[in-house]
C-alpha positions, 0 to 999 in steps of 0.5 A: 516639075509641076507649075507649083513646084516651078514657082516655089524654086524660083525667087519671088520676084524672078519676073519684077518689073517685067509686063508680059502679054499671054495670047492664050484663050482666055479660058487657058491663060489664066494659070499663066498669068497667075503665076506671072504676078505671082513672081512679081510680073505683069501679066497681060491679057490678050488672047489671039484665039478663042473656042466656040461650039459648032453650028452644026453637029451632023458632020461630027456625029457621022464621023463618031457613028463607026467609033465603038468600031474603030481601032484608035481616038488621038485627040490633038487638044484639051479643047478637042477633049472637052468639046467631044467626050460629053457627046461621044459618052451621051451618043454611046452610053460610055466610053467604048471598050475596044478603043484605043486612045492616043494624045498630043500630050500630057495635059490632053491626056489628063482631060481624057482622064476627067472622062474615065480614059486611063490609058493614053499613047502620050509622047514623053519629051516632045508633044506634037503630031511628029513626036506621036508618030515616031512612037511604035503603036502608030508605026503599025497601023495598016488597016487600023481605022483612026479617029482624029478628034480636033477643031475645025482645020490644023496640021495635016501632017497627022493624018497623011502620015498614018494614011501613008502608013496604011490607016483608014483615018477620019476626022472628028471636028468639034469646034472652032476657033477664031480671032477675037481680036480686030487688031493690036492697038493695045500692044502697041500703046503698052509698048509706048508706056514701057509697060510690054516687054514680052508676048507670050505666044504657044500655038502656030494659029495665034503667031499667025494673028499676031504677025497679020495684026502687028505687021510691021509695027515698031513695037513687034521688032522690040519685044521679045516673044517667047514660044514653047516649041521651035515649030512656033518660032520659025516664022518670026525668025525669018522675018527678024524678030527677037525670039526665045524657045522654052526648053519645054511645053508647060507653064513651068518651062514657060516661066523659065524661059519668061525669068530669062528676060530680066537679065537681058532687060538689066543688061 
């Protein structure tokens, strides 16, 4: 069900009086913080990642010279989609033909849609790299050359697997990504209102920050963050911390898990 949907199925006010932080890029955050107040919560801007273009696009340009050769392309982000595709089109002229293309995901693989790419290897229940490998194209690789667009660093798991498997793999690193915050004083002051009681967090790199930042702040052990997939709530778990998992990725899924705290705050 589409976020649209999502939101017409739910009462109107299924998030009243709730104040939500989103850590998202704030370029991404916005659908979600929309549909926040739209059912009549508080959404929170506070974004614990950001993308910025290279400094220096030699590297990627010599991991792409071989792509009008290479047997696949798996992009792991939306961000790796944008940030790449406009350069592969003006370095060949359009997309090459022979090539295959594989994604992370449904919305990675509705970017590579904006760029002419029609068939995409996607997961159907799970979007993470284990959920791609399990499925049969990437079981036979041996001998295939893979391209992994991505920002600089993340997850090797991607890659050692399909090496394991045979692969000759390279990656092409389109951007970066950084913390644009210098700590969480925001969080914890809306904490010492009443005005914070979730955090919105959808990737492993912005838990991290949000940990590194908080420490071992008061405000982070009475607020509940709410994760899209149980990779991401692994660490906070360990260390105590209230977490709840949406059953899946997506701001609609995301909005269930969110209505679930107006019980848990009524009761």
């Amino acid at each position: 069900m589409g976020i649209n949907n999502e939101l017409d199925a739910m009462p109107h006010d299924a998030l009243k009086g709730l104040h939500i932080a989103v850590t998202r890029p704030a370029e991404q955050a916005a659908t979600l913080c929309l549909a926040i107040n739209a059912q009549g919560g508080s959404a929170i801007p506070f974004p614990l990642l950001a993308i910025a273009a290279l400094d220096d696009y030699a590297a990627f340009e010599l991991a792409i010279a071989p792509l009008a050769q290479a047997d696949w392309a798996i992009f792991i982000s939306s961000n790796a989609v944008d940030q790449a595709m406009p350069r592969v089109i003006q370095r060949f002229g359009q997309v090459p033909k022979q090539l295959q293309f594989a994604a992370i995901g449904p919305q990675t693989a509705e970017h590579l849609g904006h760029y002419g790419v029609a068939q995409v290897l996607t997961p159907q229940t799970r979007f993470d790299s284990e959920a791609l490998l399990a499925l049969g194209p990437m079981q036979t690789v041996d001998h295939k050359h893979i391209i992994i667009f991505r920002g600089q660093g993340g997850r090797e798991v991607l890659a050692d697997t399909l090496k394991a498997r045979g692969a000759r793999v390279t990656f092409a690193e389109s951007y970066r990504r950084f913390n644009p915050q210098e700590n969480s004083r925001l969080l914890a002051q809306k904490w010492q209102q009443g005005q914070l009681d979730a955090v919105v967090v959808t990737s492993s790199e912005a838990m991290r920050h949000l940990l590194a930042l908080a420490g071992s702040a008061t405000w982070l052990k009475n607020v509940r963050l709410c994760v899209n997939h149980a990779r991401i709530a692994e660490l906070p778990e360990a260390l105590g911390l209230n977490v709840l998992v949406a059953d899946a990725p997506g701001d609609a899924a995301m909005l269930a898990c969110l209505s679930q705290l107006k019980s848990m705050k009524e009761t």
